[in-house]
C-alpha positions in Angstrom: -13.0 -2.8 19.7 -15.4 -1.7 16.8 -15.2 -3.9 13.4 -13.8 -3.1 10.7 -16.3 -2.7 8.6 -15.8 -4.1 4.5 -17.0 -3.8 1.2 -16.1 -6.4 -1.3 -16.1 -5.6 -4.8 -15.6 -8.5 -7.3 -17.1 -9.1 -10.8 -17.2 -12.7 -9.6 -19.5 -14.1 -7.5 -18.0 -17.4 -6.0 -15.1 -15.1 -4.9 -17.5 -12.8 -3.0 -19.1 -16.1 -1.6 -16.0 -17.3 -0.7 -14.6 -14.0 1.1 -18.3 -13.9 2.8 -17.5 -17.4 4.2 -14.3 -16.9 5.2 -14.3 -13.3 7.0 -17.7 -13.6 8.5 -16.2 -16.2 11.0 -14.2 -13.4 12.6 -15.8 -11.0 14.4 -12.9 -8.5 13.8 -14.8 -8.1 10.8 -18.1 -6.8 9.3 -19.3 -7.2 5.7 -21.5 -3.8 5.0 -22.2 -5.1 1.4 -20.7 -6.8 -2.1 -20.4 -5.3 -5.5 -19.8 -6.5 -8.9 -17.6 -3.6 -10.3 -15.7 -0.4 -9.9 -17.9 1.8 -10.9 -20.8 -0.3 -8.4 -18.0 0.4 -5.9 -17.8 4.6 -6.4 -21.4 4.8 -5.9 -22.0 2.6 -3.5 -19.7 4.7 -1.0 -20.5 7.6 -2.7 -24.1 7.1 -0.7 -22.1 5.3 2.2 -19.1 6.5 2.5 -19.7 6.7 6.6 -20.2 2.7 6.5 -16.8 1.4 5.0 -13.6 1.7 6.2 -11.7 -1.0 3.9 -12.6 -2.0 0.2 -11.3 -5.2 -0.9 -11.0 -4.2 -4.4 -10.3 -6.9 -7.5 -8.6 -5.5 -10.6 -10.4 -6.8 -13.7 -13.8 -5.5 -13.6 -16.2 -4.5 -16.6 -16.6 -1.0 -17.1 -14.2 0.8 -14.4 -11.7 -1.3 -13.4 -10.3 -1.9 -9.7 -7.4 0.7 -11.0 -9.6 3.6 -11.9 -12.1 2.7 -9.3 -9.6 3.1 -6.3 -7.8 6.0 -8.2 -11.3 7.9 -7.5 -12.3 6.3 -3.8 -9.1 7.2 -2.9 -9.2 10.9 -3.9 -12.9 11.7 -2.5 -12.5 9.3 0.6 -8.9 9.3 2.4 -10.6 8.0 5.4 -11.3 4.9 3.4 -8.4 2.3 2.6 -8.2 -0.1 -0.4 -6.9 -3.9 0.2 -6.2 -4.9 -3.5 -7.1 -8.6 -3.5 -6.0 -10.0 -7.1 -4.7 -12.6 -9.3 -2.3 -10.8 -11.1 1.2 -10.4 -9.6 2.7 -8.9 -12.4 5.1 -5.3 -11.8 2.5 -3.6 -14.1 -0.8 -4.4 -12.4 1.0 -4.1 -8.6 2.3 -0.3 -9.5 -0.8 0.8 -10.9 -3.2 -0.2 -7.9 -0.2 1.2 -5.1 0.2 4.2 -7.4 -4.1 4.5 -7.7 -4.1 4.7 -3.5 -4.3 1.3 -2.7 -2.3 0.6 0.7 -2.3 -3.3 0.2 -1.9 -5.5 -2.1 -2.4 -9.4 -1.9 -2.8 -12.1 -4.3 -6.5 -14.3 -4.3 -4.8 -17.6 -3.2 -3.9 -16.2 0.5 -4.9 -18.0 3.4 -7.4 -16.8 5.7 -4.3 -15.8 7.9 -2.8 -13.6 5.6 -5.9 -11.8 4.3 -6.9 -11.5 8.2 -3.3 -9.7 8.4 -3.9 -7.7 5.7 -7.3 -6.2 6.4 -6.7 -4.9 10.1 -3.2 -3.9 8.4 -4.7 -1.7 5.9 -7.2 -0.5 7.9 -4.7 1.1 10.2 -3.5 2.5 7.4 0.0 0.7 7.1 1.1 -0.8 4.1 0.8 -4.6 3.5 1.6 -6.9 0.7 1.9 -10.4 0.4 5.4 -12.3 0.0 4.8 -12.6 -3.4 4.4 -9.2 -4.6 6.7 -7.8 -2.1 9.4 -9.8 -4.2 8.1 -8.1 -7.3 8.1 -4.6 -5.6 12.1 -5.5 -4.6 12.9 -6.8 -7.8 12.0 -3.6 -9.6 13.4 -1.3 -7.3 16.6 -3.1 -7.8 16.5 -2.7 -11.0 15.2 1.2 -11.4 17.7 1.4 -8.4 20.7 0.1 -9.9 24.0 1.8 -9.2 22.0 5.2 -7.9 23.8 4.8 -4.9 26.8 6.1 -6.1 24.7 9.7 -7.0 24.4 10.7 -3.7 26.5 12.6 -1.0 28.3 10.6 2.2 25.5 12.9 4.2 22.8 12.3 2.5 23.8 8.1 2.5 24.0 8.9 5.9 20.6 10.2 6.5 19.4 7.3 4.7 20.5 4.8 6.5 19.2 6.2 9.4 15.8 6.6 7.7 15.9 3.2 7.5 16.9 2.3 10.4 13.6 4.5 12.0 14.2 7.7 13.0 12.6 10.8 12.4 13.6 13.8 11.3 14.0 15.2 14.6 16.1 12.2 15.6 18.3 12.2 12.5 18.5 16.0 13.1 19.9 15.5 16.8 22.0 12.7 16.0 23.7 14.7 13.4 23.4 18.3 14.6 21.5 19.6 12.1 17.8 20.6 12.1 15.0 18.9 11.3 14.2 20.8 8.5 17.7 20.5 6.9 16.9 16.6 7.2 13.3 17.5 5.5 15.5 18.8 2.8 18.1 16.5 2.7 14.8 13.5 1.7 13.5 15.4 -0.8 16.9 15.5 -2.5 17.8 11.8 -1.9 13.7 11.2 -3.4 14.9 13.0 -6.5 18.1 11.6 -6.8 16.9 7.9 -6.6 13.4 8.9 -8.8 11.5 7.6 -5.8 7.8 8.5 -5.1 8.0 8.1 -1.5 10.1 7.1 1.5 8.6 3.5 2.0 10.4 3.1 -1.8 13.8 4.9 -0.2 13.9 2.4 2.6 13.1 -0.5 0.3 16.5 0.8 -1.1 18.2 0.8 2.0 17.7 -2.1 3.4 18.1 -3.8 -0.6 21.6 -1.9 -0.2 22.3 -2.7 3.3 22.9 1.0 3.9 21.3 1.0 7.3 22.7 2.6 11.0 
């Protein structure tokens, strides 16, 4: 198995040190190179964009900041994934960096175990976020969720709890005789109902609600 190959960008440098001393002891991993901002960060892969495949991007940096920064990597570079690694585990900072593109988020005083997680999770494209923020991400979707529920149809509570519970359209559509595309149709609405972004959010709900199958 190849190694997943990272760029650190951090304005300071005894946490790049420290993440140096820490990753390069697994050979899972491969530090291409280090930067010192966001905007070091876009050009940097904008040169090498071939040589990355996860960013572990800070959020207060001079200039552009890990927000904007990943906002742009993002957009020009799917193929490349941004681990947000920060102090900050406020709602505010935590939306802005999932909403930029990041697909984790985890605070600077993980252990070496958690970060480890977190980089081959990102890299393979899942989501990941520490314990911490996950209770933040929770905590405002119980709140922007609150009594929702009660806005939308017995089917379309039924279809979500079977989102939830893992199926795909094309299961949900077998198990309740309807097509896949109906299903399809039937997310979007429940998405709009519960001003949701995605479907990670609308399970979040679910399980929040216990309305799984």
């Amino acid at each position: 198995m190849e190694s997943i190959r990272l760029l650190i960008a951090d304005d300071h440098i005894i946490i790049r040190n420290g993440l140096k001393l820490m990753l390069s002891k697994n050979p899972k991993f491969k530090i291409i190179s280090e930067v010192g901002s966001g905007r070091e960060a876009i050009d940097y892969i904008e040169n090498n964009s071939n040589e990355i495949d996860v960013v572990l991007m800070d959020i207060d940096m001079p200039g552009v900041n890990g927000i904007e920064a990943t906002k742009i990597i993002t957009s020009k570079y799917p193929n490349i994934k941004i681990l947000a690694l920060s102090m900050h585990d406020e709602e505010a900072y935590i939306t802005s960096m999932i909403d930029a593109g990041a697909t984790g988020y985890i605070l600077k005083q993980a252990d070496v175990y958690e970060i480890t997680q977190a980089i081959e999770s990102t890299a393979l494209g899942k989501k990941f976020y520490s314990n911490e923020v996950s209770i933040t991400i929770i905590n405002s979707l119980h709140k922007k969720s609150k009594d929702k529920g009660n806005e939308l149809s017995v089917r379309e509570m039924e279809i979500l709890g079977l989102i939830a519970a893992g199926l795909t359209n094309k299961e949900v559509g077998a198990k309740l005789f309807i097509s896949a595309r109906t299903v399809e149709s039937h997310r979007r609405n429940i998405l709009d109902k519960l001003d949701f972004k995605n479907t990670t959010e609308m399970i979040r709900y679910a399980i929040e609600h216990n309305i799984t199958n």
